[in-house]
PDB file of N, CA, C and O in Angstrom:
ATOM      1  N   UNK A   1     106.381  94.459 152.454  1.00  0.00           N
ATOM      2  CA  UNK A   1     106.184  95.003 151.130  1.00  0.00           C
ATOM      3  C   UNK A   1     105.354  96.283 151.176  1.00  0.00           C
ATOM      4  O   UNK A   1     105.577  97.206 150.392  1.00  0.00           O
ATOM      5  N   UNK A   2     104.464  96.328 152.032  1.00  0.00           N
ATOM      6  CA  UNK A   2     103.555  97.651 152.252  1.00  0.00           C
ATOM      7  C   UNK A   2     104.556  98.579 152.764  1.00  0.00           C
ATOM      8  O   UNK A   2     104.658  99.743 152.377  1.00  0.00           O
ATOM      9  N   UNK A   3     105.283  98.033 153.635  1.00  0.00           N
ATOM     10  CA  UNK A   3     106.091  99.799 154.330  1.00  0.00           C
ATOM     11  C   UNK A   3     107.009 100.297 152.822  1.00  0.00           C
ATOM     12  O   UNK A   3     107.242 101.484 152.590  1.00  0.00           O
ATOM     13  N   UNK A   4     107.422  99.244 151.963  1.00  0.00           N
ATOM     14  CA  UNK A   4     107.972  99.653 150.615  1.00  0.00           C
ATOM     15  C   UNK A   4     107.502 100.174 150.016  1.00  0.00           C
ATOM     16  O   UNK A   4     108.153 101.142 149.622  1.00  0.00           O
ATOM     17  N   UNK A   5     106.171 100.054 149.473  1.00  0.00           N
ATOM     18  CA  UNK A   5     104.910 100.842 148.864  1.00  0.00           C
ATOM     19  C   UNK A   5     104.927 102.163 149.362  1.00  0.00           C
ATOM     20  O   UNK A   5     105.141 103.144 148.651  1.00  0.00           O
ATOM     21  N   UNK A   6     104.661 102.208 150.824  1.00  0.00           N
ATOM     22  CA  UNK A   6     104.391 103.492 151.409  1.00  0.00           C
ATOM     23  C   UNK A   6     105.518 104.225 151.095  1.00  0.00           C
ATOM     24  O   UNK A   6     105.290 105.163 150.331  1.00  0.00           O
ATOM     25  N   UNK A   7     107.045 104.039 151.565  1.00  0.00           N
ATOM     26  CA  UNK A   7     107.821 104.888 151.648  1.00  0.00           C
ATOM     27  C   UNK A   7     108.428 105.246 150.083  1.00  0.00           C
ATOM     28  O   UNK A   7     109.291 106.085 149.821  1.00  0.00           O
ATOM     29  N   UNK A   8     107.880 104.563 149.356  1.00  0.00           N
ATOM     30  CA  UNK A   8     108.175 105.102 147.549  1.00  0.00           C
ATOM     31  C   UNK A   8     107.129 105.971 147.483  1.00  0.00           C
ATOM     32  O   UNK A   8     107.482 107.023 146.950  1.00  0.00           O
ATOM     33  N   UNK A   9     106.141 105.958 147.764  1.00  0.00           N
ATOM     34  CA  UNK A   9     104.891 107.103 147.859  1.00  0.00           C
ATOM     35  C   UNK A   9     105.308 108.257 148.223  1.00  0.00           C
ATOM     36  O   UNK A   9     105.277 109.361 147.678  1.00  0.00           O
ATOM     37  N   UNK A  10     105.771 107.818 149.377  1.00  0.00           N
ATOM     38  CA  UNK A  10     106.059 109.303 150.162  1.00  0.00           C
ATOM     39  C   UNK A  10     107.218 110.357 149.205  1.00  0.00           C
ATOM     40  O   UNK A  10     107.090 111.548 148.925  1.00  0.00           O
ATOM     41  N   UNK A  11     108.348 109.401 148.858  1.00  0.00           N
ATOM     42  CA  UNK A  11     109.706 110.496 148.409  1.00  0.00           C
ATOM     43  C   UNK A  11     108.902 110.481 146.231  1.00  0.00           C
ATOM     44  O   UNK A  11     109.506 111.022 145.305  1.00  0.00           O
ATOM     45  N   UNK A  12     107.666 109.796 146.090  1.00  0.00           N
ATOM     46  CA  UNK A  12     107.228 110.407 145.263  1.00  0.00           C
ATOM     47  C   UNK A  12     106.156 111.715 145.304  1.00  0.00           C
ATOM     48  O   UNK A  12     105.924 112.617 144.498  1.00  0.00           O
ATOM     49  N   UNK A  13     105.711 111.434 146.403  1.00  0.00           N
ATOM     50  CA  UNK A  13     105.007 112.805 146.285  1.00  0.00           C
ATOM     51  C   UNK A  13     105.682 114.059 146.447  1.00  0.00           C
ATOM     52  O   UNK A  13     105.453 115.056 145.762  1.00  0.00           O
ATOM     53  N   UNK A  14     107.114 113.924 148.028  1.00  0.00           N
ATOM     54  CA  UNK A  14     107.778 114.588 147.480  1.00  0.00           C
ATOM     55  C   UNK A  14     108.632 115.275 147.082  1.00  0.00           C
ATOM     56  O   UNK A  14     109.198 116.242 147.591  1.00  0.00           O
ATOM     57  N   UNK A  15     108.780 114.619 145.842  1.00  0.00           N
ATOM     58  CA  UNK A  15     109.828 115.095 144.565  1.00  0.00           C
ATOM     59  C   UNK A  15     108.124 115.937 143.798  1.00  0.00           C
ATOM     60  O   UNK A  15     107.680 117.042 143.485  1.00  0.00           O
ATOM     61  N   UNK A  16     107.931 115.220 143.814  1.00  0.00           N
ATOM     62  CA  UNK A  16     106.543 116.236 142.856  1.00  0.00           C
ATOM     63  C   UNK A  16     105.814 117.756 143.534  1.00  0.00           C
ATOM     64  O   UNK A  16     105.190 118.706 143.061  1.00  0.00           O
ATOM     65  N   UNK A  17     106.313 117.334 144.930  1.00  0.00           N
ATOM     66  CA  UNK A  17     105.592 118.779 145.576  1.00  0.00           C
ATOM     67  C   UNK A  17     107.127 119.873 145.287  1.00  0.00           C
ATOM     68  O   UNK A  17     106.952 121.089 145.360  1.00  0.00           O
ATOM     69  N   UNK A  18     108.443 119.373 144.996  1.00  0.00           N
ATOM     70  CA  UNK A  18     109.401 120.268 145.450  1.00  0.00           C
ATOM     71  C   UNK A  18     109.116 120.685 143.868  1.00  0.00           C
ATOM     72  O   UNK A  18     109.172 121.895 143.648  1.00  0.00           O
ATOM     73  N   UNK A  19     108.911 120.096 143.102  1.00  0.00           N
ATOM     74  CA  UNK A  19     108.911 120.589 141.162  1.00  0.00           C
ATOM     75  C   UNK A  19     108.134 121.099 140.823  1.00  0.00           C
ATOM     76  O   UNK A  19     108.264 121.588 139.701  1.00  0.00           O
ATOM     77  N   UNK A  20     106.753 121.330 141.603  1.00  0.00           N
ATOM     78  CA  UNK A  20     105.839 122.356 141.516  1.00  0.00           C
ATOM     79  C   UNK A  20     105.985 123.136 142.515  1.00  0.00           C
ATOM     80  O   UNK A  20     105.593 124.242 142.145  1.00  0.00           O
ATOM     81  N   UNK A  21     106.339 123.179 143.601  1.00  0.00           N
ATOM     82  CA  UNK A  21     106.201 124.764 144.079  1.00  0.00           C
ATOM     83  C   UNK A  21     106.657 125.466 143.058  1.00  0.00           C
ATOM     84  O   UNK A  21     107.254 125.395 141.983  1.00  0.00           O
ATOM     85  N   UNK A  22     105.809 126.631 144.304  1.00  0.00           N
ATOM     86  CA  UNK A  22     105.597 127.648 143.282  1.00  0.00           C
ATOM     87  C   UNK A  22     105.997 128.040 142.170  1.00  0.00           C
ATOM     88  O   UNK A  22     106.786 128.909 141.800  1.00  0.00           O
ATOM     89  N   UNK A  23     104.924 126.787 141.335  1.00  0.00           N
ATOM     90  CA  UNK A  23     104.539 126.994 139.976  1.00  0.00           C
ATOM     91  C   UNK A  23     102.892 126.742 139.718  1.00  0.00           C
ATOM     92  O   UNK A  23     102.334 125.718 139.325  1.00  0.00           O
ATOM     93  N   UNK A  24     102.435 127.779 140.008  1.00  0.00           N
ATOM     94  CA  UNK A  24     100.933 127.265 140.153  1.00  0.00           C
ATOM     95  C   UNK A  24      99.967 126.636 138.682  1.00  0.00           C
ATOM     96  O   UNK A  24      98.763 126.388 138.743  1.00  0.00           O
ATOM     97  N   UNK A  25     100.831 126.468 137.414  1.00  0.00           N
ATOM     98  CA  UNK A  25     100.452 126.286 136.428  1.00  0.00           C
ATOM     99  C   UNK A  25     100.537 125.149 136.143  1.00  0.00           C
ATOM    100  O   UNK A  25      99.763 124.811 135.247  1.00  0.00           O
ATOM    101  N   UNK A  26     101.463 124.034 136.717  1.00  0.00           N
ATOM    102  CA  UNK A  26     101.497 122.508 137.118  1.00  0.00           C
ATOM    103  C   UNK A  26     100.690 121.953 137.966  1.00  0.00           C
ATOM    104  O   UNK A  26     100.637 122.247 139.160  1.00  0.00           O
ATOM    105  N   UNK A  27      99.797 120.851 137.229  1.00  0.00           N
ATOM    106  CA  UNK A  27      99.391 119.812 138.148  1.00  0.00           C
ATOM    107  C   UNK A  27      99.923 118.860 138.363  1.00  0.00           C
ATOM    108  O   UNK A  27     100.687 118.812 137.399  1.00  0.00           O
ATOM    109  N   UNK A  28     100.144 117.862 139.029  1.00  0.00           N
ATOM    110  CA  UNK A  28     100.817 116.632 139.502  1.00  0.00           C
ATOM    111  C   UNK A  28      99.202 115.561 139.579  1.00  0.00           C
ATOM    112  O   UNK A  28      98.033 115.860 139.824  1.00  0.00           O
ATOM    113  N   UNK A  29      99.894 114.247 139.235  1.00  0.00           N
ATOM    114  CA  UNK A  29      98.933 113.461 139.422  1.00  0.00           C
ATOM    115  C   UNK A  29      99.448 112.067 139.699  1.00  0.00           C
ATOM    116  O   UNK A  29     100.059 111.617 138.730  1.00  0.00           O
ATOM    117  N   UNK A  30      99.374 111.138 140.879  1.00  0.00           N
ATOM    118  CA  UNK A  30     100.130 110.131 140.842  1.00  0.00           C
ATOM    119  C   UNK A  30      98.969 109.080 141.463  1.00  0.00           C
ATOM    120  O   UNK A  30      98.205 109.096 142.428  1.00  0.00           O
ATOM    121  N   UNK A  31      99.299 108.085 140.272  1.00  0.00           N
ATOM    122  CA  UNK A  31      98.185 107.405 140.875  1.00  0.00           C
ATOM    123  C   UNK A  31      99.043 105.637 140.410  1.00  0.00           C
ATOM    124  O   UNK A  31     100.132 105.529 139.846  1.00  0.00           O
ATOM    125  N   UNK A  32      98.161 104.502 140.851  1.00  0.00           N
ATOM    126  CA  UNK A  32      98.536 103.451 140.497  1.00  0.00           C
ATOM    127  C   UNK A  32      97.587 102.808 139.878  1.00  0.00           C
ATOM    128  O   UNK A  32      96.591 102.499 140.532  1.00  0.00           O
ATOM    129  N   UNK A  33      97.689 102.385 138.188  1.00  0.00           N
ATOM    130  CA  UNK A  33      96.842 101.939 137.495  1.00  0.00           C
ATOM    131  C   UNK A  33      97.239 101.114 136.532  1.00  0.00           C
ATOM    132  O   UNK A  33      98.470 101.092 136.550  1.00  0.00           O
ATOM    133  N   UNK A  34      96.775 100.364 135.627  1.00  0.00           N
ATOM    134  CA  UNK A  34      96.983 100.906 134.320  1.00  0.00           C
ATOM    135  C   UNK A  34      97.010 101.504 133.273  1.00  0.00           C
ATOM    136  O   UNK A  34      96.073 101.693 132.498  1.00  0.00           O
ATOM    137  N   UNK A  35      98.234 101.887 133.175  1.00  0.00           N
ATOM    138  CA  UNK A  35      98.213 103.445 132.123  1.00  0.00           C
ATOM    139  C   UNK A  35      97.334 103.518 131.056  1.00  0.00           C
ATOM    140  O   UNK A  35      96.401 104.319 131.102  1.00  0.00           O
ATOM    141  N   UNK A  36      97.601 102.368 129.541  1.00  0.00           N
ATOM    142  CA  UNK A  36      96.386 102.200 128.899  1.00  0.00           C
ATOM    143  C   UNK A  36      95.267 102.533 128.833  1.00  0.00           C
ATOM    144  O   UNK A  36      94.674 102.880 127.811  1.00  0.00           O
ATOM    145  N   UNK A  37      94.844 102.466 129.917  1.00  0.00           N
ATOM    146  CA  UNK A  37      93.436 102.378 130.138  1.00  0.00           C
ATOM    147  C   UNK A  37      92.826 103.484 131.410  1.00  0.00           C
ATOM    148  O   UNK A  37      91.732 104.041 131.494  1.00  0.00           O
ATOM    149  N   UNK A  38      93.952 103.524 132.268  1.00  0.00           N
ATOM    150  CA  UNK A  38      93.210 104.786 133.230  1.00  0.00           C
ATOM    151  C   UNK A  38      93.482 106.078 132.904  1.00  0.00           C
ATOM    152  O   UNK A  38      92.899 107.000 133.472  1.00  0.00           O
ATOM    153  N   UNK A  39      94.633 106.331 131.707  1.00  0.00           N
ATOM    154  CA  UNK A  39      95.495 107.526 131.521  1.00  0.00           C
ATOM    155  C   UNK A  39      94.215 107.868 130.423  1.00  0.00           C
ATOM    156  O   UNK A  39      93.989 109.043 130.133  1.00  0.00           O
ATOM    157  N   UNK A  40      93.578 107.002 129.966  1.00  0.00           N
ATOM    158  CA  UNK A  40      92.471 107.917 128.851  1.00  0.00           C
ATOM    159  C   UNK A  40      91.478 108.371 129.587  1.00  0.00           C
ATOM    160  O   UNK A  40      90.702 108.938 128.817  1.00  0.00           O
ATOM    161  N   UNK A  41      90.960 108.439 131.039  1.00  0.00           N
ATOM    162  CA  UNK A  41      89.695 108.964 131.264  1.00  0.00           C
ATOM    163  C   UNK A  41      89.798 110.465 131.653  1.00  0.00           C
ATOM    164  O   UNK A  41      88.812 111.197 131.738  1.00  0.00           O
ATOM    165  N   UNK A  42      91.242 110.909 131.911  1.00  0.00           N
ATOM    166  CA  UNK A  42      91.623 112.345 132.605  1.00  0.00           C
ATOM    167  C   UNK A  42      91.999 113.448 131.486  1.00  0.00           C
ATOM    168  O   UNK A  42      91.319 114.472 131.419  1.00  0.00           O
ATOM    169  N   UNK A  43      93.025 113.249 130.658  1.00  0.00           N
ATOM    170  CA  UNK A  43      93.546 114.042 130.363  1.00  0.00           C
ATOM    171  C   UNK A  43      92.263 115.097 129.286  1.00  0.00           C
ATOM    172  O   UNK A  43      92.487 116.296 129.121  1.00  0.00           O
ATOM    173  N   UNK A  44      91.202 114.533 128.760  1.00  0.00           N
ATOM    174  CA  UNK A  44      90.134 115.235 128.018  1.00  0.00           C
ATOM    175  C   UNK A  44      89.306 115.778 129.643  1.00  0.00           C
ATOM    176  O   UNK A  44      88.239 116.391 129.680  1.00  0.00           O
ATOM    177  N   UNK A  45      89.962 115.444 130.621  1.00  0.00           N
ATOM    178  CA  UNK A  45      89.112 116.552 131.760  1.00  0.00           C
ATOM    179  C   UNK A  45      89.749 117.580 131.833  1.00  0.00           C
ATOM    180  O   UNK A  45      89.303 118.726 131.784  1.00  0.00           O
ATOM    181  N   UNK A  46      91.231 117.119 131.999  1.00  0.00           N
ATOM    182  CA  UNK A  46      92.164 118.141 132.325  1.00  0.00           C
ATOM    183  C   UNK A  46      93.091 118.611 131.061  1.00  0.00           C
ATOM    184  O   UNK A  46      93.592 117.716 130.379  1.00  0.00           O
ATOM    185  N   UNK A  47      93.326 119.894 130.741  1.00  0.00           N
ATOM    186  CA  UNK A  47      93.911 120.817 129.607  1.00  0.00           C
ATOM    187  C   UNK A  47      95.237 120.207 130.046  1.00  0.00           C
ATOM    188  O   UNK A  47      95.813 120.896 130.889  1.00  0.00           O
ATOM    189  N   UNK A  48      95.952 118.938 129.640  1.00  0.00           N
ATOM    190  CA  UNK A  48      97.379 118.505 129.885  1.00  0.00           C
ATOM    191  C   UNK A  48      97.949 119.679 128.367  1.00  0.00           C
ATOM    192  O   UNK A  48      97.401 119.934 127.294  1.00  0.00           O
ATOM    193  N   UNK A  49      99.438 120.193 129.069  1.00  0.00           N
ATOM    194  CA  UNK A  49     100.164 120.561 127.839  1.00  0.00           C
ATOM    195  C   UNK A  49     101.760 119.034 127.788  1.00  0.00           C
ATOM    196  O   UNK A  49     102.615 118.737 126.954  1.00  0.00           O
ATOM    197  N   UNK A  50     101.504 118.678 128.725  1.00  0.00           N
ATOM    198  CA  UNK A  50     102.514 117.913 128.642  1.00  0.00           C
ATOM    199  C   UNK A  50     102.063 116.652 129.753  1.00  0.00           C
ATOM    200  O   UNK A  50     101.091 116.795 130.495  1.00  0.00           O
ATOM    201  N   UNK A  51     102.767 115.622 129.753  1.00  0.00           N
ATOM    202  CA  UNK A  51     102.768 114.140 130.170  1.00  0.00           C
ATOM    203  C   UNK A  51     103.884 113.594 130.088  1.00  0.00           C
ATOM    204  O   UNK A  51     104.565 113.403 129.080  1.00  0.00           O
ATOM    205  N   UNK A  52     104.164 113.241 131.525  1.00  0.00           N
ATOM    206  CA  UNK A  52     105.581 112.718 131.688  1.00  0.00           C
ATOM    207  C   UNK A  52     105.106 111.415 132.342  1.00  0.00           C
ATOM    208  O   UNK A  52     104.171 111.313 133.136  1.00  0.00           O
ATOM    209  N   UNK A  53     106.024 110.280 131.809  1.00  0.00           N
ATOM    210  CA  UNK A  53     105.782 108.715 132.231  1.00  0.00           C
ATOM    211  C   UNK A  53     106.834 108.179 132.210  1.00  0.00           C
ATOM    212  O   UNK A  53     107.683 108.586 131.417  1.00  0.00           O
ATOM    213  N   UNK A  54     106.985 107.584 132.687  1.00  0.00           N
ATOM    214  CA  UNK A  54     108.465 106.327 133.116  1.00  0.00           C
ATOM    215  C   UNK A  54     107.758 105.434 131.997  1.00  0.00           C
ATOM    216  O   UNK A  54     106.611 105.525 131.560  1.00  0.00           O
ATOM    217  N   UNK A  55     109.077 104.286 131.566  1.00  0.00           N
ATOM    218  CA  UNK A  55     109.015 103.239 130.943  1.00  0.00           C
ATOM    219  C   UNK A  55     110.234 102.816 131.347  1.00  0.00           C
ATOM    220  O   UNK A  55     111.167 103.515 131.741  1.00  0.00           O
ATOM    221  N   UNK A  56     110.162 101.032 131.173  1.00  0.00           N
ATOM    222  CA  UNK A  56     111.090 100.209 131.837  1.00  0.00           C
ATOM    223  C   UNK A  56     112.074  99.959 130.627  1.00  0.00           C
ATOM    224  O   UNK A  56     111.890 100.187 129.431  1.00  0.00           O
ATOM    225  N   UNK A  57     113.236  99.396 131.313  1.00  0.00           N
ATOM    226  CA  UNK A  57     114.199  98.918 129.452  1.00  0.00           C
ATOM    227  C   UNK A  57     113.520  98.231 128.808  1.00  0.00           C
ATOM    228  O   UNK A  57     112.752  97.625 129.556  1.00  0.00           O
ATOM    229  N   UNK A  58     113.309  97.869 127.336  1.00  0.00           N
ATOM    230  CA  UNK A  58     113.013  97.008 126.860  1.00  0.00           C
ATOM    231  C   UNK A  58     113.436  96.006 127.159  1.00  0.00           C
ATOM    232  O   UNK A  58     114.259  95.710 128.026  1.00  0.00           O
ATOM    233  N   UNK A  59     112.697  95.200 126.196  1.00  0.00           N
ATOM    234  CA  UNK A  59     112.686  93.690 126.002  1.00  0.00           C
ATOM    235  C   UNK A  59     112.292  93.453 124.447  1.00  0.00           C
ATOM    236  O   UNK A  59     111.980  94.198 123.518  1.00  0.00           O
ATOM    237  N   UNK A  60     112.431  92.273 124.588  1.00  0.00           N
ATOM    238  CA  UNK A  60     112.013  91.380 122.942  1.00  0.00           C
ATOM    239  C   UNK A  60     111.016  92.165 122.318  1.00  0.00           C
ATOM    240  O   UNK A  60     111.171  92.796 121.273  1.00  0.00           O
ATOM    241  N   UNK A  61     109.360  92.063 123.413  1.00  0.00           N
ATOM    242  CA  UNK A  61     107.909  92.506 122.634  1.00  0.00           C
ATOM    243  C   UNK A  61     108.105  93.941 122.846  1.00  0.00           C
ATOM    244  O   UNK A  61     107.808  94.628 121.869  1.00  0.00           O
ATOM    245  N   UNK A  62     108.536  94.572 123.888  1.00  0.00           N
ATOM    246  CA  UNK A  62     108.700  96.258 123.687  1.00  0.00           C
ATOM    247  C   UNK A  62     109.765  96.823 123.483  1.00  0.00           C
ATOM    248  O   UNK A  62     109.957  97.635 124.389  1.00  0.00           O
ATOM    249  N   UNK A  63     111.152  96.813 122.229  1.00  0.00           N
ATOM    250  CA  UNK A  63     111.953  97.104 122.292  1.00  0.00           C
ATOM    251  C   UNK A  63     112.295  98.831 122.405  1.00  0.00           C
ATOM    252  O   UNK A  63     113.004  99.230 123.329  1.00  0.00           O
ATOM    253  N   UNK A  64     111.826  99.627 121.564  1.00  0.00           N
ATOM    254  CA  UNK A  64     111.225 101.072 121.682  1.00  0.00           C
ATOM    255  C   UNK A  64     110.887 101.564 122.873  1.00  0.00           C
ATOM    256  O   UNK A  64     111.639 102.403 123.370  1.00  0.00           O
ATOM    257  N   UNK A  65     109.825 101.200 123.506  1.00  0.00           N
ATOM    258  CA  UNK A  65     109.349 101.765 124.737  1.00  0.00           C
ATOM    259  C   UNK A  65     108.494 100.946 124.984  1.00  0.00           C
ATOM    260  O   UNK A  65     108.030 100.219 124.107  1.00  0.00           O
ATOM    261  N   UNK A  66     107.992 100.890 126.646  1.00  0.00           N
ATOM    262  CA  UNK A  66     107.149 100.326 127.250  1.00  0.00           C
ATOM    263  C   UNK A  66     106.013 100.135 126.479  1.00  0.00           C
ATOM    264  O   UNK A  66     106.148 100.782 125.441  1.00  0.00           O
ATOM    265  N   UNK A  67     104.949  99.540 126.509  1.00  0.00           N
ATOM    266  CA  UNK A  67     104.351  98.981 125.938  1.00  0.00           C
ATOM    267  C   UNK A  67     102.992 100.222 126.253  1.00  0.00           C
ATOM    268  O   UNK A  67     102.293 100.758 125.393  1.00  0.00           O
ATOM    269  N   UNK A  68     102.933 100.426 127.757  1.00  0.00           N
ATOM    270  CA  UNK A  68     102.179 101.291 128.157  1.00  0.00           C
ATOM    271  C   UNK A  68     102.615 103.122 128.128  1.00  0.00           C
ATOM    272  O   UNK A  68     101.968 104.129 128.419  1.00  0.00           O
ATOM    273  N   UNK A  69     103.959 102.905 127.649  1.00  0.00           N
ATOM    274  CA  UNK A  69     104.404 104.375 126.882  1.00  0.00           C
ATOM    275  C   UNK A  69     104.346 104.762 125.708  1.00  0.00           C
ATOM    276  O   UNK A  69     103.998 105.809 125.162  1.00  0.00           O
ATOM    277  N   UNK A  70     104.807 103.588 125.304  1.00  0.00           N
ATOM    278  CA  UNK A  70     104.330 103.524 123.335  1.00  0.00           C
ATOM    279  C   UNK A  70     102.680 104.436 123.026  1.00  0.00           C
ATOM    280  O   UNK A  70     102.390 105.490 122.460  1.00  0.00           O
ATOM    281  N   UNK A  71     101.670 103.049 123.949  1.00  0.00           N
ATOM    282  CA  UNK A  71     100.626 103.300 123.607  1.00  0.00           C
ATOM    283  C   UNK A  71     100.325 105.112 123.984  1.00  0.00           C
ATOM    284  O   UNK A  71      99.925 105.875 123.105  1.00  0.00           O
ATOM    285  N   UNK A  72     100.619 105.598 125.513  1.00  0.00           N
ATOM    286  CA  UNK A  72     100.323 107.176 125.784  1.00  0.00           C
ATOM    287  C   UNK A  72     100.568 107.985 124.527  1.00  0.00           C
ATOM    288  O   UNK A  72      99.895 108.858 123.979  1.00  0.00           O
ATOM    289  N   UNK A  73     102.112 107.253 124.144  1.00  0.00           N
ATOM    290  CA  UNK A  73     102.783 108.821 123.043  1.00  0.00           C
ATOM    291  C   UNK A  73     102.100 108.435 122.123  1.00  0.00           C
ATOM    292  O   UNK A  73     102.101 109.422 121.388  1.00  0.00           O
ATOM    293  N   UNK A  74     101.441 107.597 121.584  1.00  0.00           N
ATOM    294  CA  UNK A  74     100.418 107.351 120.520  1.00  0.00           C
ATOM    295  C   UNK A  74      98.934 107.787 120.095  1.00  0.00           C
ATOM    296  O   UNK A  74      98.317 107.975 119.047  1.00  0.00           O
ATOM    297  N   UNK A  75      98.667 107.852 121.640  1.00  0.00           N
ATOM    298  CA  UNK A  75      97.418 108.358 121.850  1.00  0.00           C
ATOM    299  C   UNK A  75      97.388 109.821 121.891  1.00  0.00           C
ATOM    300  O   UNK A  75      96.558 110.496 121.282  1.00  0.00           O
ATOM    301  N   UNK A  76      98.199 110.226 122.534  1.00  0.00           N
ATOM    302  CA  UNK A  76      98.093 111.553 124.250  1.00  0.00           C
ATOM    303  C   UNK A  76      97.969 113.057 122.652  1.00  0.00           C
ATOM    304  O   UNK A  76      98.558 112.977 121.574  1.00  0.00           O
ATOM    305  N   UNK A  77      97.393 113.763 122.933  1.00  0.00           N
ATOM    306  CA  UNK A  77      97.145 114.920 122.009  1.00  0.00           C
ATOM    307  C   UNK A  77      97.994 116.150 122.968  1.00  0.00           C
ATOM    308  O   UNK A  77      97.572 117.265 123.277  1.00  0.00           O
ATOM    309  N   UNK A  78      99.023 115.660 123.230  1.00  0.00           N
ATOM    310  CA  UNK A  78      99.826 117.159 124.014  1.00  0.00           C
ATOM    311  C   UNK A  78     101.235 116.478 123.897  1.00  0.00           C
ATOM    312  O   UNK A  78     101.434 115.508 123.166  1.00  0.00           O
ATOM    313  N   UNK A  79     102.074 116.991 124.578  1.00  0.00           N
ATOM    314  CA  UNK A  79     103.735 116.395 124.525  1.00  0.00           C
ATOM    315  C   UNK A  79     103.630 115.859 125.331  1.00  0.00           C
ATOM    316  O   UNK A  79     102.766 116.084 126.179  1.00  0.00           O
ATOM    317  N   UNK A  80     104.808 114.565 125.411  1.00  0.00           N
ATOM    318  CA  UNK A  80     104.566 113.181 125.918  1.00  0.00           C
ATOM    319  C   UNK A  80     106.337 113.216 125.864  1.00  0.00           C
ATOM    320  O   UNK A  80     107.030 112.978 124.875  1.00  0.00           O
ATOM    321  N   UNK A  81     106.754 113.547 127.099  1.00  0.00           N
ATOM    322  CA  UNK A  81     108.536 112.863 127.873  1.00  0.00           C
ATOM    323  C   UNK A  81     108.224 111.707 128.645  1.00  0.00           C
ATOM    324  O   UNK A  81     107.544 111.634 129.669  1.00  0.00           O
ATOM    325  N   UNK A  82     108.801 110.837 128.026  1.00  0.00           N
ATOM    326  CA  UNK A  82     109.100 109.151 128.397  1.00  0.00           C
ATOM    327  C   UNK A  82     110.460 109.529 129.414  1.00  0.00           C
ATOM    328  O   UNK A  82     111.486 110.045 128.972  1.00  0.00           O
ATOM    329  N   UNK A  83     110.266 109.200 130.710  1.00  0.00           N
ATOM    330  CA  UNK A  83     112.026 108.871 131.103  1.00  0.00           C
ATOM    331  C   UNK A  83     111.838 107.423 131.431  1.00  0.00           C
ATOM    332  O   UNK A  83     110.823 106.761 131.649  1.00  0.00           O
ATOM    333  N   UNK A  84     113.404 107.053 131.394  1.00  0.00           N
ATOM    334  CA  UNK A  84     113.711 105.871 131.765  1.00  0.00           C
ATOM    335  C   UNK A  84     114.314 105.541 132.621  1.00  0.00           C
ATOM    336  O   UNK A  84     114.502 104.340 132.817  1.00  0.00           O
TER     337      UNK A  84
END
């Protein structure tokens, strides 16, 4: 399960290093948390103009969006793209 971990890491970082080169006005940030709750301590550090997050298909309790996407685009004071 760890070499799975690792090697999703890797072709995530990068896809994120090939979408910012040279664009020096993008930051990238990939971390493993919960969103809820770890996505509020950064973005009042960092001037986000935008926030991009995955959400899973619904279900019954989150039919709309993830539960932890709902809450970002609810919160987040910049633009907020959900992919799925």
């Amino acid at each position: 399960m760890d070499d799975l971990k690792a090697e999703a890491k890797s072709q995530l970082e990068e896809i994120i290093k090939n979408l910012t080169a040279n664009r020096p006005e993008c930051m990238s940030m990939l971390k493993k948390a919960r969103p809820k709750t770890a996505f509020w301590n950064w973005p009042k550090k960092i001037p986000a103009h935008m926030i991009i997050i995955a959400s899973h298909r619904p279900d019954i309790t989150t039919y709309l969006l993830g539960s932890n996407a709902a809450a970002v685009v609810r919160h987040a004071e910049c633009s907020v793209l959900v992919v799925r």
